[in-house]
TORKOL-4160 file (C-alpha; in steps of 0.2 Angstrom, whole numbers, padded with zeros to 4 digits, m for minus):
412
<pt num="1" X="0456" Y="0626" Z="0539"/>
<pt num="2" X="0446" Y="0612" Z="0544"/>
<pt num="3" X="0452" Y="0593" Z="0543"/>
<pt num="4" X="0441" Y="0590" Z="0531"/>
<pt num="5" X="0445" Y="0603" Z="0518"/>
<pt num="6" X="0464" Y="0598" Z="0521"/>
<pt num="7" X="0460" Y="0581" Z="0515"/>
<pt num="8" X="0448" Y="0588" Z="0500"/>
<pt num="9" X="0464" Y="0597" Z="0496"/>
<pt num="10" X="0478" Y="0583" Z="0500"/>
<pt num="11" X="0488" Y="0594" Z="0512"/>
<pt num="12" X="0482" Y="0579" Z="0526"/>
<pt num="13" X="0484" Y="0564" Z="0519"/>
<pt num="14" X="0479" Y="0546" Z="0525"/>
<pt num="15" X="0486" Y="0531" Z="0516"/>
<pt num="16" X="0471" Y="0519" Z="0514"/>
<pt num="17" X="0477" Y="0512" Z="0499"/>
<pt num="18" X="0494" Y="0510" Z="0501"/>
<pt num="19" X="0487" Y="0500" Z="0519"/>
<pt num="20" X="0478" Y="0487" Z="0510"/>
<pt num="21" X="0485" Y="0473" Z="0514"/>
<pt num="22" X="0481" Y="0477" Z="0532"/>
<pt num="23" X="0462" Y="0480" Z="0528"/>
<pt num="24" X="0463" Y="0464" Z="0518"/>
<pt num="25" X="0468" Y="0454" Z="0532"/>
<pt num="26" X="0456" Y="0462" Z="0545"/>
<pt num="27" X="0440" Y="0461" Z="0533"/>
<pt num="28" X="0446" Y="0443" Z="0528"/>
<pt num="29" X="0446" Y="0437" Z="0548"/>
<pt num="30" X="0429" Y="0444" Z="0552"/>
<pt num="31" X="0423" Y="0436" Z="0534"/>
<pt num="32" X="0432" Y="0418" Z="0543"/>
<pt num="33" X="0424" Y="0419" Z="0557"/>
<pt num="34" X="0406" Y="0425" Z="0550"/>
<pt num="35" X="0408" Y="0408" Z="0539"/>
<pt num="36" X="0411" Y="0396" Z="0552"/>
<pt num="37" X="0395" Y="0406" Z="0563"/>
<pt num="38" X="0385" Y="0400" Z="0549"/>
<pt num="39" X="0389" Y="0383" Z="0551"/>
<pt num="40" X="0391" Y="0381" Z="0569"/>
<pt num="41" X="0382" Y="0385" Z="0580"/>
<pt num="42" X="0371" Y="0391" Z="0562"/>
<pt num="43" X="0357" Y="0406" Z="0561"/>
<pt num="44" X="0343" Y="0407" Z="0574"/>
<pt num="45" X="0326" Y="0406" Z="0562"/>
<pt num="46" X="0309" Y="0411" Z="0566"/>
<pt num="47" X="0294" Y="0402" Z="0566"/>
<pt num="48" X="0291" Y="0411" Z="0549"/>
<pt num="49" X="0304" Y="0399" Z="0541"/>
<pt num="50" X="0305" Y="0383" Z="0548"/>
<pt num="51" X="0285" Y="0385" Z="0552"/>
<pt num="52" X="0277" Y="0380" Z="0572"/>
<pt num="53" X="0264" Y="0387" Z="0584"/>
<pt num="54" X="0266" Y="0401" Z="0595"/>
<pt num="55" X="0256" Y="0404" Z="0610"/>
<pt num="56" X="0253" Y="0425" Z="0620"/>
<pt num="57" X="0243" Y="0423" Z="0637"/>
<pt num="58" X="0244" Y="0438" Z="0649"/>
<pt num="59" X="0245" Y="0429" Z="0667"/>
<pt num="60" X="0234" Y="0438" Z="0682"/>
<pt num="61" X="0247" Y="0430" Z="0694"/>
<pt num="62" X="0266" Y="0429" Z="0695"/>
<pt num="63" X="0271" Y="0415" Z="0681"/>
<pt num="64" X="0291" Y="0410" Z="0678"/>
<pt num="65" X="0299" Y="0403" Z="0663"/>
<pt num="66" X="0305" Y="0388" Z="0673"/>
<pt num="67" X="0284" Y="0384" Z="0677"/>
<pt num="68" X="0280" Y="0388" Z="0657"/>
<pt num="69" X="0292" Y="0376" Z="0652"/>
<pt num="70" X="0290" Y="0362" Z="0666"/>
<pt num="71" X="0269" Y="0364" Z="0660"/>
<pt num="72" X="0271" Y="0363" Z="0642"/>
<pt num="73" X="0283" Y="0350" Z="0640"/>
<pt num="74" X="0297" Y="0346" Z="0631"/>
<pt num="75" X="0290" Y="0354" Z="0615"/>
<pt num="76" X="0294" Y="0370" Z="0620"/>
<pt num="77" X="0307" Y="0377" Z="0610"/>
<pt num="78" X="0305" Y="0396" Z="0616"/>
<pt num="79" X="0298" Y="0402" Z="0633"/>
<pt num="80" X="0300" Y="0421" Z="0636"/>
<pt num="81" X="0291" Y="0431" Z="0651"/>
<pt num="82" X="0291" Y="0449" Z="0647"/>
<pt num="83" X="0295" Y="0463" Z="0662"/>
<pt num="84" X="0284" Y="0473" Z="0653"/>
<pt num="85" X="0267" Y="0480" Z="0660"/>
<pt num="86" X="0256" Y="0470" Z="0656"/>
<pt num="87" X="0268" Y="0456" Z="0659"/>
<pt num="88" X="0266" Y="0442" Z="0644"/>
<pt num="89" X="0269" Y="0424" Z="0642"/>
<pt num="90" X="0277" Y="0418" Z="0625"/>
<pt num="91" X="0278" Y="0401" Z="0620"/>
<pt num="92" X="0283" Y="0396" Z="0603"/>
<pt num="93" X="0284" Y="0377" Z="0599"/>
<pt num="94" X="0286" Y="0367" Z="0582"/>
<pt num="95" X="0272" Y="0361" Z="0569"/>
<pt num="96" X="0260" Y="0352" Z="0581"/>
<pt num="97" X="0243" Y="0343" Z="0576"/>
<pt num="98" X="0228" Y="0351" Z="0581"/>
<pt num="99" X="0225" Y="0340" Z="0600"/>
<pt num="100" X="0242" Y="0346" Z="0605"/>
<pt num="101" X="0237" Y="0362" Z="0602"/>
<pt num="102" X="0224" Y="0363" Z="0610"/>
<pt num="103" X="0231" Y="0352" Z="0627"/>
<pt num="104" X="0245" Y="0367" Z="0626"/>
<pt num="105" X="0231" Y="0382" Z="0629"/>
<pt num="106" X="0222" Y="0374" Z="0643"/>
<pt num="107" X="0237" Y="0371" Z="0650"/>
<pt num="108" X="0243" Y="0390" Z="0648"/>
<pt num="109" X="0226" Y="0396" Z="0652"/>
<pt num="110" X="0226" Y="0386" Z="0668"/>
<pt num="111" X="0246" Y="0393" Z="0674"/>
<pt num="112" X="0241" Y="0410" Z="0671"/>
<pt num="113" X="0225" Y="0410" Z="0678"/>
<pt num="114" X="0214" Y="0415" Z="0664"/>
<pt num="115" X="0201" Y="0406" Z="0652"/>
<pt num="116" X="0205" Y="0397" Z="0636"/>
<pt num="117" X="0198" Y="0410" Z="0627"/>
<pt num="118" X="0213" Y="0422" Z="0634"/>
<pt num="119" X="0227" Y="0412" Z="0626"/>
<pt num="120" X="0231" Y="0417" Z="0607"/>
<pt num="121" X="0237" Y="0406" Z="0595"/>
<pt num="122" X="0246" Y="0408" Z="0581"/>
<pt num="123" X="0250" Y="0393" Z="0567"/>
<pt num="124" X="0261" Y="0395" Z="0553"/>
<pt num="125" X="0269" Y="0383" Z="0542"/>
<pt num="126" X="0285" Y="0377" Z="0536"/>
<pt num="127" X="0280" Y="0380" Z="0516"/>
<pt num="128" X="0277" Y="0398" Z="0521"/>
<pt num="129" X="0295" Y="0399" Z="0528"/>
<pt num="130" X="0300" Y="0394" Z="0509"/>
<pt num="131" X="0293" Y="0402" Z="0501"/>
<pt num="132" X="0299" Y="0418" Z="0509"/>
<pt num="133" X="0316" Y="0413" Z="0508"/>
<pt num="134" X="0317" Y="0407" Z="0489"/>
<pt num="135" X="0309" Y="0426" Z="0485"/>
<pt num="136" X="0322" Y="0435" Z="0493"/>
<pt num="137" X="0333" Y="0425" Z="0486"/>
<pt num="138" X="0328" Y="0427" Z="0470"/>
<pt num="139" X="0324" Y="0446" Z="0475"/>
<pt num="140" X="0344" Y="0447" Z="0480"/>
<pt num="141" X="0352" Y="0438" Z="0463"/>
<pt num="142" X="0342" Y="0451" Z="0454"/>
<pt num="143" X="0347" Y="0466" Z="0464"/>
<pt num="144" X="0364" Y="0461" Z="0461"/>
<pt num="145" X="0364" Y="0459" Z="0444"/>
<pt num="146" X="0356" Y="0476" Z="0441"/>
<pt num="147" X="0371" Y="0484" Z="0450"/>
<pt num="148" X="0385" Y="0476" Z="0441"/>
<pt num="149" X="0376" Y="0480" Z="0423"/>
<pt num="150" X="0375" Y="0499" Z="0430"/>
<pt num="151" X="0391" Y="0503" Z="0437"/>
<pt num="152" X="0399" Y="0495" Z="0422"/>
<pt num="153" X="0389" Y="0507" Z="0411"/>
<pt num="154" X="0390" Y="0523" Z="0422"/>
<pt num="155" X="0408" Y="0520" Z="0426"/>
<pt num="156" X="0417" Y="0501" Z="0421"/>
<pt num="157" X="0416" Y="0481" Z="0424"/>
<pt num="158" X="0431" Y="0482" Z="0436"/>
<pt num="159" X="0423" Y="0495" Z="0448"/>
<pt num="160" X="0406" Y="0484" Z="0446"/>
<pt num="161" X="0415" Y="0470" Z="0451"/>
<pt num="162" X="0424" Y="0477" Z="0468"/>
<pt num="163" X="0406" Y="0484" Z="0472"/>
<pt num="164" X="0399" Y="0466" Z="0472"/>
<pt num="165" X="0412" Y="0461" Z="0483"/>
<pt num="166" X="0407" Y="0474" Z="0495"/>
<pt num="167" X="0392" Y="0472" Z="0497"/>
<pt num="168" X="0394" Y="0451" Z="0498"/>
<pt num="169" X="0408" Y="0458" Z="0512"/>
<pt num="170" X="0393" Y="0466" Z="0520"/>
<pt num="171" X="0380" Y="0452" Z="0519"/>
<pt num="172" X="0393" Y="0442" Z="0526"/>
<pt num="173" X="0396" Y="0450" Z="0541"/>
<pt num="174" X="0380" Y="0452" Z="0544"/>
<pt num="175" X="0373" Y="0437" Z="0545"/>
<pt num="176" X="0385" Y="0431" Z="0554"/>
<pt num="177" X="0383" Y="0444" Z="0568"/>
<pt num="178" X="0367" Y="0437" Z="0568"/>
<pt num="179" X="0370" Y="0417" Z="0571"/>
<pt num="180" X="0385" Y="0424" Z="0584"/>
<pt num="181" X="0369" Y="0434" Z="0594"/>
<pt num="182" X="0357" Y="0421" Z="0594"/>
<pt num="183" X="0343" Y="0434" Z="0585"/>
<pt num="184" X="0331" Y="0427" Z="0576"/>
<pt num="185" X="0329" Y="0427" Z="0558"/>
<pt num="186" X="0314" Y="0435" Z="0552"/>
<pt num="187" X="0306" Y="0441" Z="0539"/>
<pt num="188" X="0310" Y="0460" Z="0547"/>
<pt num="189" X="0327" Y="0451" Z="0545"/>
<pt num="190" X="0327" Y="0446" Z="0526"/>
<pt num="191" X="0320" Y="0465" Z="0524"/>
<pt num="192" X="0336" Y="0475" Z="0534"/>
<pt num="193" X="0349" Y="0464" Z="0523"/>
<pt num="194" X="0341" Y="0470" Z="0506"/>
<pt num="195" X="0338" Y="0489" Z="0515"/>
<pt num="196" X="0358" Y="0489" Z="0519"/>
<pt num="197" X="0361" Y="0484" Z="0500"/>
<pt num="198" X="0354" Y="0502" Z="0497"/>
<pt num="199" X="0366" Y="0510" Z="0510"/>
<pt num="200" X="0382" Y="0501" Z="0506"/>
<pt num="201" X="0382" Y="0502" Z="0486"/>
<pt num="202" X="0377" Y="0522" Z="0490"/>
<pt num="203" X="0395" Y="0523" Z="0499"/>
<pt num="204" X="0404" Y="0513" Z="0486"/>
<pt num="205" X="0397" Y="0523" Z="0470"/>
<pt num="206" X="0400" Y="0540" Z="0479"/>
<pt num="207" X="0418" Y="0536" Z="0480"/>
<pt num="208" X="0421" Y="0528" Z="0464"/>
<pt num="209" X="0414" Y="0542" Z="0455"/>
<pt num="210" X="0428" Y="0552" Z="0463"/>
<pt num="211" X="0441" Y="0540" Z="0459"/>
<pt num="212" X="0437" Y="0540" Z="0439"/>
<pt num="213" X="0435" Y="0561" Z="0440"/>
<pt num="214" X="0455" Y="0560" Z="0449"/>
<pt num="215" X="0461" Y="0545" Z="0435"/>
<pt num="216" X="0452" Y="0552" Z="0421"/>
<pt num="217" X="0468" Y="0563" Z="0418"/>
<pt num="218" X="0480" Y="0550" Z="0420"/>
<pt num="219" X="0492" Y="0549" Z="0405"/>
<pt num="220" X="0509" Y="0541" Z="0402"/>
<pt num="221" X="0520" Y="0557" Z="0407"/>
<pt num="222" X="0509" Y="0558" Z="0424"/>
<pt num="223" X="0519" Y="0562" Z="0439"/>
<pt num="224" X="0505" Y="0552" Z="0448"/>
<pt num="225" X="0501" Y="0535" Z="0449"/>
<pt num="226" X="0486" Y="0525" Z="0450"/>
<pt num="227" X="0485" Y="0519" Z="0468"/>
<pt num="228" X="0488" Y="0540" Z="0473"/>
<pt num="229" X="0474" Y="0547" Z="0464"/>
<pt num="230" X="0462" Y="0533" Z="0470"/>
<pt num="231" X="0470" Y="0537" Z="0488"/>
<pt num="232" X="0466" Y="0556" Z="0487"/>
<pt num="233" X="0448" Y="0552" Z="0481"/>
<pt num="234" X="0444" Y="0541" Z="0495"/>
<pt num="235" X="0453" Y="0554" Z="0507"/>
<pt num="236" X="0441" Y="0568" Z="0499"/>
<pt num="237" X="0427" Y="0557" Z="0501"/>
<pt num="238" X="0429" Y="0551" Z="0517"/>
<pt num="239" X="0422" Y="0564" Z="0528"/>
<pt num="240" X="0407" Y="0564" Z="0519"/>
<pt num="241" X="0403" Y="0545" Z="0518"/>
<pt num="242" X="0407" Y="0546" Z="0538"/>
<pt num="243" X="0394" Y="0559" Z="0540"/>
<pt num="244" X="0381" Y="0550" Z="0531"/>
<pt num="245" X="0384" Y="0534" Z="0538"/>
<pt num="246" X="0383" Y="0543" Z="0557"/>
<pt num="247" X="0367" Y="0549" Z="0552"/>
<pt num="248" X="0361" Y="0535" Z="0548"/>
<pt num="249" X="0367" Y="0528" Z="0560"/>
<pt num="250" X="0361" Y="0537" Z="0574"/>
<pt num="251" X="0342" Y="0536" Z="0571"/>
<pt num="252" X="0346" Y="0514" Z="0570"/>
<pt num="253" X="0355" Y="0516" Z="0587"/>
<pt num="254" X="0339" Y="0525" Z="0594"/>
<pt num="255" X="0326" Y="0512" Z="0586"/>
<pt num="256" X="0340" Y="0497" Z="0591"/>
<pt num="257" X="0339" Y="0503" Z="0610"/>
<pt num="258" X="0324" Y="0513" Z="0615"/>
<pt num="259" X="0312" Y="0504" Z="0604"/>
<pt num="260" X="0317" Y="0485" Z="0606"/>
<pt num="261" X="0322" Y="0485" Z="0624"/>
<pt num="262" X="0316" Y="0502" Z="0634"/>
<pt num="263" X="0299" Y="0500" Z="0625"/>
<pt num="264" X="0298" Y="0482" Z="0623"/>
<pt num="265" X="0293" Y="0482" Z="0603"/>
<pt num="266" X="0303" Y="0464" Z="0601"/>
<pt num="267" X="0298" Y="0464" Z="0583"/>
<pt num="268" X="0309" Y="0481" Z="0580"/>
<pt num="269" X="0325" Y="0471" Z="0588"/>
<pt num="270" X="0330" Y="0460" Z="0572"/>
<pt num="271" X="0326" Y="0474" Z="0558"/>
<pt num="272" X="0336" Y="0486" Z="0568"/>
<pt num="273" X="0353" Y="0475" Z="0573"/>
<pt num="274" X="0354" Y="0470" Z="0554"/>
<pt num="275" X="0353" Y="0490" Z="0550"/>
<pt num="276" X="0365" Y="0494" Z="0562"/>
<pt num="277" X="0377" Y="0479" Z="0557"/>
<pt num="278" X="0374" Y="0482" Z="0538"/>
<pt num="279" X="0376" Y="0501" Z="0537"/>
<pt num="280" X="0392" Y="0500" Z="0550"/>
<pt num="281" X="0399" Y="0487" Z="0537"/>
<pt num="282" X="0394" Y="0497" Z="0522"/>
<pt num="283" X="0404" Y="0512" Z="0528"/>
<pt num="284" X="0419" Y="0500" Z="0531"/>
<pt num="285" X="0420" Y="0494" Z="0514"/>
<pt num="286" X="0417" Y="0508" Z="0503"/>
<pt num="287" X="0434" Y="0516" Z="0510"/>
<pt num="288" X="0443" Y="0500" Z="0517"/>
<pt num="289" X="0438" Y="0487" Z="0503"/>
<pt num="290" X="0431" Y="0493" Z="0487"/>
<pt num="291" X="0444" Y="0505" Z="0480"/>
<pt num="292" X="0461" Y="0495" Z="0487"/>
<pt num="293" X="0452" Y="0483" Z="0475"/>
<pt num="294" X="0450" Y="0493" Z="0462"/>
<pt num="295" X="0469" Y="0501" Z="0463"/>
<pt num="296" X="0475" Y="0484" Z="0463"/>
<pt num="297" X="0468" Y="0477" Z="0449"/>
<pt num="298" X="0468" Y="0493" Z="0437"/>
<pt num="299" X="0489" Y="0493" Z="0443"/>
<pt num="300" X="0491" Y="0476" Z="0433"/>
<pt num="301" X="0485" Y="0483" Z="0417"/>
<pt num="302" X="0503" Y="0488" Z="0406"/>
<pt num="303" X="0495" Y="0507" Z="0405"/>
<pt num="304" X="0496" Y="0508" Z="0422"/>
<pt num="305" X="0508" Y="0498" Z="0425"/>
<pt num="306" X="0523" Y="0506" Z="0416"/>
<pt num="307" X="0517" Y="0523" Z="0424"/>
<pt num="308" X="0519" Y="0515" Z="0442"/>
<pt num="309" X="0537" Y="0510" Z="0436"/>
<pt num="310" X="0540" Y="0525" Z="0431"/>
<pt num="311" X="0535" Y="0537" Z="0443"/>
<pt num="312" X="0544" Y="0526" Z="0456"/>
<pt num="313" X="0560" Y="0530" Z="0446"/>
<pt num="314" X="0560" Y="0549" Z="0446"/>
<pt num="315" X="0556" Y="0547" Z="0463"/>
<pt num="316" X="0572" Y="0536" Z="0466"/>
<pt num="317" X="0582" Y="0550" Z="0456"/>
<pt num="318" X="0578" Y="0562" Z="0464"/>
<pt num="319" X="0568" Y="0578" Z="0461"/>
<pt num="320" X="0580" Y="0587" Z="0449"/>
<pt num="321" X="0574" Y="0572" Z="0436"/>
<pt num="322" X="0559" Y="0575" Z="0434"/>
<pt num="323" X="0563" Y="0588" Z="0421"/>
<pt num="324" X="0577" Y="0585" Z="0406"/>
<pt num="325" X="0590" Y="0595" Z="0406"/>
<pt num="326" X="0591" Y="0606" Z="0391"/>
<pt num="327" X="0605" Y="0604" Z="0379"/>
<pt num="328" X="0615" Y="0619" Z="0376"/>
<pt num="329" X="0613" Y="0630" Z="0361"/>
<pt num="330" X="0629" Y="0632" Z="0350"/>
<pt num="331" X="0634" Y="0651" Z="0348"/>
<pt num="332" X="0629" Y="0659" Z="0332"/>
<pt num="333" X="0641" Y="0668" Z="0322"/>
<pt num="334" X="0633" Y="0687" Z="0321"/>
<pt num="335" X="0631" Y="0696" Z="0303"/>
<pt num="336" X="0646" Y="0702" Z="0296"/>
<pt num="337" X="0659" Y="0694" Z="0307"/>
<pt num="338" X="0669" Y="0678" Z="0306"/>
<pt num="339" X="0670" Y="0665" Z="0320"/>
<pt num="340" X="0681" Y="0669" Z="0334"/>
<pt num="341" X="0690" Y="0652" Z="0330"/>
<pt num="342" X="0695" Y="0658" Z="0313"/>
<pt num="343" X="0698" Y="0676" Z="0320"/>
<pt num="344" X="0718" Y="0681" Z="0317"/>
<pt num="345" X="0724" Y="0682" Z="0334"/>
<pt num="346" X="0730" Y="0698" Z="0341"/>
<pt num="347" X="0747" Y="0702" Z="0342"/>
<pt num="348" X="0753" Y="0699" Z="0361"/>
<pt num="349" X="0764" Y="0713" Z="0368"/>
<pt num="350" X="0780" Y="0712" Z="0369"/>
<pt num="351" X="0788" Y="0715" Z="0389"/>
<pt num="352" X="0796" Y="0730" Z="0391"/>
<pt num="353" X="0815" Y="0726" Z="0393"/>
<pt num="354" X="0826" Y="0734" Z="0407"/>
<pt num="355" X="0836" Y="0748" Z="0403"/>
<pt num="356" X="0854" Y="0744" Z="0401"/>
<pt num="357" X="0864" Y="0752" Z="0412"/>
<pt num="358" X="0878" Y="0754" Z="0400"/>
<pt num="359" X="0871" Y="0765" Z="0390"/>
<pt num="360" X="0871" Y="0783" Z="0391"/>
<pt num="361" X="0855" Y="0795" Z="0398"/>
<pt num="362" X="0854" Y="0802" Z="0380"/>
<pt num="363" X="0854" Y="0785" Z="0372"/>
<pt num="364" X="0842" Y="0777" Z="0382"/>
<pt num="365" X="0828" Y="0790" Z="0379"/>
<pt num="366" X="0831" Y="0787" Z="0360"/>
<pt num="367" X="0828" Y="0770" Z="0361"/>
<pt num="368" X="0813" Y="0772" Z="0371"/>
<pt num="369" X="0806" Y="0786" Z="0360"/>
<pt num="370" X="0812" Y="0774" Z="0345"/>
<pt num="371" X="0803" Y="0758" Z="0352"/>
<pt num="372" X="0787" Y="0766" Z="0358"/>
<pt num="373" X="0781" Y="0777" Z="0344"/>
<pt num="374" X="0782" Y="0763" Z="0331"/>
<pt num="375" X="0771" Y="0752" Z="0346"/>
<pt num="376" X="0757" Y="0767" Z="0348"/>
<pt num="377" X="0757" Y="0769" Z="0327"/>
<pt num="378" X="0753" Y="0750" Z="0327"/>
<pt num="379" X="0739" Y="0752" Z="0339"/>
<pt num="380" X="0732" Y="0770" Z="0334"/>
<pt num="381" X="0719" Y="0764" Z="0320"/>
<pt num="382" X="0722" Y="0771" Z="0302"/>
<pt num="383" X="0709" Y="0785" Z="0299"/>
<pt num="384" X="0700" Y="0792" Z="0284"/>
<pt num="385" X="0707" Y="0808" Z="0276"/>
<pt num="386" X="0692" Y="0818" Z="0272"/>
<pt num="387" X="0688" Y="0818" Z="0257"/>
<pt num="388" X="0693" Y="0835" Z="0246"/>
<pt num="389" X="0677" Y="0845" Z="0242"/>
<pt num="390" X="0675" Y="0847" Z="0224"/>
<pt num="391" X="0677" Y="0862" Z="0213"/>
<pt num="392" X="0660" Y="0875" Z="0211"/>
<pt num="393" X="0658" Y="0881" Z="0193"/>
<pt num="394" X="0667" Y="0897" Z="0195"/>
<pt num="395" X="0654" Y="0910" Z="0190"/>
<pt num="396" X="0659" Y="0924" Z="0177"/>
<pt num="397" X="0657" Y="0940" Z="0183"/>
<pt num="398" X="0645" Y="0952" Z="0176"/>
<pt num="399" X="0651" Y="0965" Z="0163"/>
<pt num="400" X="0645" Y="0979" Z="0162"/>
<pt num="401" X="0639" Y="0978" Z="0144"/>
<pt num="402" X="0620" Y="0973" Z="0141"/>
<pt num="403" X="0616" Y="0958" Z="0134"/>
<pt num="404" X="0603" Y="0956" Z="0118"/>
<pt num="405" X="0589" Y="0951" Z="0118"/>
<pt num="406" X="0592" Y="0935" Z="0109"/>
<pt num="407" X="0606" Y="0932" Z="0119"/>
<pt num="408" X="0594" Y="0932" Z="0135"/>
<pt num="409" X="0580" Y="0918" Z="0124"/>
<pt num="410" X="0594" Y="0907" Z="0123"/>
<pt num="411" X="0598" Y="0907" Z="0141"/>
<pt num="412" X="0582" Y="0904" Z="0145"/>
C-alpha cells in the first residue's frame, strides 16, 4: 500500500495540527522579516510606477556599464549591458524634460557607435504608475471580499476567516521576497500576486472541504475530537495539494530559469519569481496555517470544547472506560417455584458414628440395620399407588329364551 493511501486511511499519521505552534512560530518569523523588507531597504519599482525615461541602443562596438554610466551622468538610475546576441545597452533614468532627453540619445548614439535614430526611447509618467497601483488595489480589496462571502456560504465565517489569513500570509512573503532580491516591481508583478490568489485559496478550500466532511459527524459522545479529525483531513489531502502544487510548480521553475536567464526574456523574470514565491507559499499555508487555525478557534467553542475534555478523560482512564460497565441483572424466580432464600433447607446428614466396641457382632448389625433403613425411607420419595381401575358393568349372560318383540323396540 502506498504512503499516500495510508494517510487517506490514517494508518500513517502526521501531526500537523497538534505542531502548530511550531508552524506558527516559523510563518510568524518569515512574516517579521518580509515587514521590515518593506520598510528597509523597501520594494524595487519600475519605471511603470514611479514614472522616468528608458533608453535601448544596440552598440556595433564593445560598450561597458562603467562608460554608460560615466557618459550619461548622474541621472542614471539603471545601466544594464546584456550578454546576449545582439548585445543591448539599457539605460533607464527618472522624469527628465524633453533637452535632457534628447542630450542623453546623442550621447548614447555617439558611445555605441550608431545614429540618433538607433537609440529608442521610451517616456512614461508617474500618474500612470498610480494609476495602476490604486486599480490593483481596489482589484485586490474586491477579490478578497468575494472569498470571505463564499467560503462563509459554502462552508462558515470561521474557515473564511483562516483563508484570508492565508492568503495575506502569502502576499506577505512575497513581496517581501521581492524587496529582499532587488526585482523590480512591475506591472507583470502586480499580475503574478493576484494569479497566486487563485492557487493559494484553491489549496485552502480543497482541504477545508475535507475537514467539515470529517467534523460534520462530530457529536458529544464522539470518541474523536476536533483538532483529530481536522488533522486526518489535511493528512488525506496533503498528497494531493503537494502534487498539484509540484505541477505547478515545475512549469514556473522552467519559465523562471530558461526563459528569464538562458533566453534573456527579462520581462518573464518578475511574473515568474512572484509565481514561484506565491504558489510555494500557498502550498505552505493551506496544510501548515489555515486548518491549525481553524482547529484552534472552532476548540474554544463549549460544543467542542467539552468534547476535547472529555475524550482526554477516557484516554487518561484507560481503554476499559470508554464503555460502562453493565449492571448485573438480579435472578428471577422461575414459574412455580419459590426463591432459593425462602426455600426450607435440607436436612444435613448426620456422621456416621463409630461402632462401639462393647457391643456384640449381633448387636451392632441391628443397630446399623435399625439407623440406616429409617435414613433411606426419609430420602426414597413417596410414590403414587396407582390408582384401582374401576368396575365394568358386568354384562348378563344371554339365556337361552328369545326375547319379544316389544321387548327388543324398547332396547332399541
Amino acid at each position: 500500500m502506498s504512503l499516500a493511501s495510508r494517510m487517506y486511511h490514517g494508518e500513517t499519521s502526521f501531526d500537523f495540527v497538534g505542531r502548530r505552534r511550531l508552524w506558527f512560530t516559523i510563518s510568524g518569523l518569515l512574516v517579521l522579516i518580509s515587514l521590515v523588507s518593506l520598510v528597509v531597504p523597501g520594494l524595487n519599482f519600475g519605471i511603470d510606477f514611479k514614472g522616468g525615461a528608458v533608453f535601448r541602443v544596440q552598440p556595433t562596438t564593445t560598450v561597458t556599464e562603467a562608460q554608460v554610466r560615466a557618459a550619461v551622468g548622474p541621472v542614471a538610475e539603471v545601466v544594464q549591458v546584456t550578454e546576449n546576441n545582439p548585445v543591448q545597452v539599457i539605460v533607464q533614468t527618472e522624469e527628465l524634460p524633453p533637452a535632457e532627453v534628447t542630450r542623453i540619445r546623442a550621447t548614447l548614439a555617439k558611445l555605441a557607435g550608431v545614429e540618433s535614430n538607433g537609440v529608442s526611447t521610451e517616456t512614461i509618467g508617474s500618474k500612470w504608475g498610480s494609476t495602476v497601483s490604486r486599480k490593483a488595489f481596489i482589484a485586490l480589496l474586491v477579490f478578497l471580499v468575494v472569498i470571505v462571502i463564499y467560503v462563509s456560504l459554502r462552508m462558515e465565517f470561521k474557515m473564511a476567516v483562516a483563508a484570508l489569513v492565508a492568503l495575506l500570509h502569502d502576499l506577505i512573503i512575497t513581496a517581501g521576497i521581492f524587496a529582499l532580491s532587488r526585482f523590480e516591481v512591475t506591472p507583470a508583478t502586480v499580475i503574478a500576486l493576484l494569479t497566486i490568489l487563485g492557487y493559494s485559496l484553491y489549496d485552502t478550500v480543497v482541504v477545508f472541504d475535507k475537514v467539515r466532511e470529517n467534523t460534520g459527524s462530530l457529536s458529544a459522545m464522539s470518541r474523536t475530537t476536533y483538532s483529530q479529525a481536522t488533522n486526518l483531513a489535511v493528512n488525506q489531502t496533503m498528497m494531493r495539494s503537494l502534487n498539484t502544487s509540484l505541477a505547478s510548480l515545475l512549469p514556473i521553475l522552467g519559465l523562471l530559469v530558461v526563459g528569464s536567464y538562458l533566453l534573456g526574456a527579462e520581462t518573464l523574470k518578475d511574473l515568474a519569481l512572484a509565481l514561484f514565491v506565491g504558489v510555494a507559499a500557498g502550498a505552505y499555508s493551506s496544510i501548515f496555517i489555515a486548518p491549525p487555525l481553524v482547529a484552534m478557534w472552532k476548540e474554544k467553542e463549549p460544543r467542542y470544547a467539552q468534547l476535547r475534555a472529555r475524550v482526554e478523560r477516557l484516554a487518561a482512564q484507560g481503554p476499559g472506560a470508554e464503555r460502562p460497565e453493565r449492571p448485573e441483572r438480579a435472578e428471577r424466580p422461575v414459574r412455580g417455584r419459590r426463591p432459593a432464600a425462602q426455600r426450607p433447607a435440607a436436612p444435613r446428614a448426620e456422621p456416621e458414628l463409630a461402632p462401639d466396641p462393647e457391643l456384640a457382632p449381633d448387636e451392632e448389625l441391628e443397630d446399623e440395620v435399625a439407623e440406616t433403613e429409617p435414613a433411606a425411607v426419609a430420602q426414597a420419595p413417596a410414590r403414587r399407588q396407582p390408582p384401582k381401575p374401576r368396575p365394568t358393568q358386568q354384562r348378563r349372560k344371554p339365556s337361552g329364551r328369545q326375547q319379544s318383540r316389544p321387548a327388543k323396540r324398547r332396547r332399541r
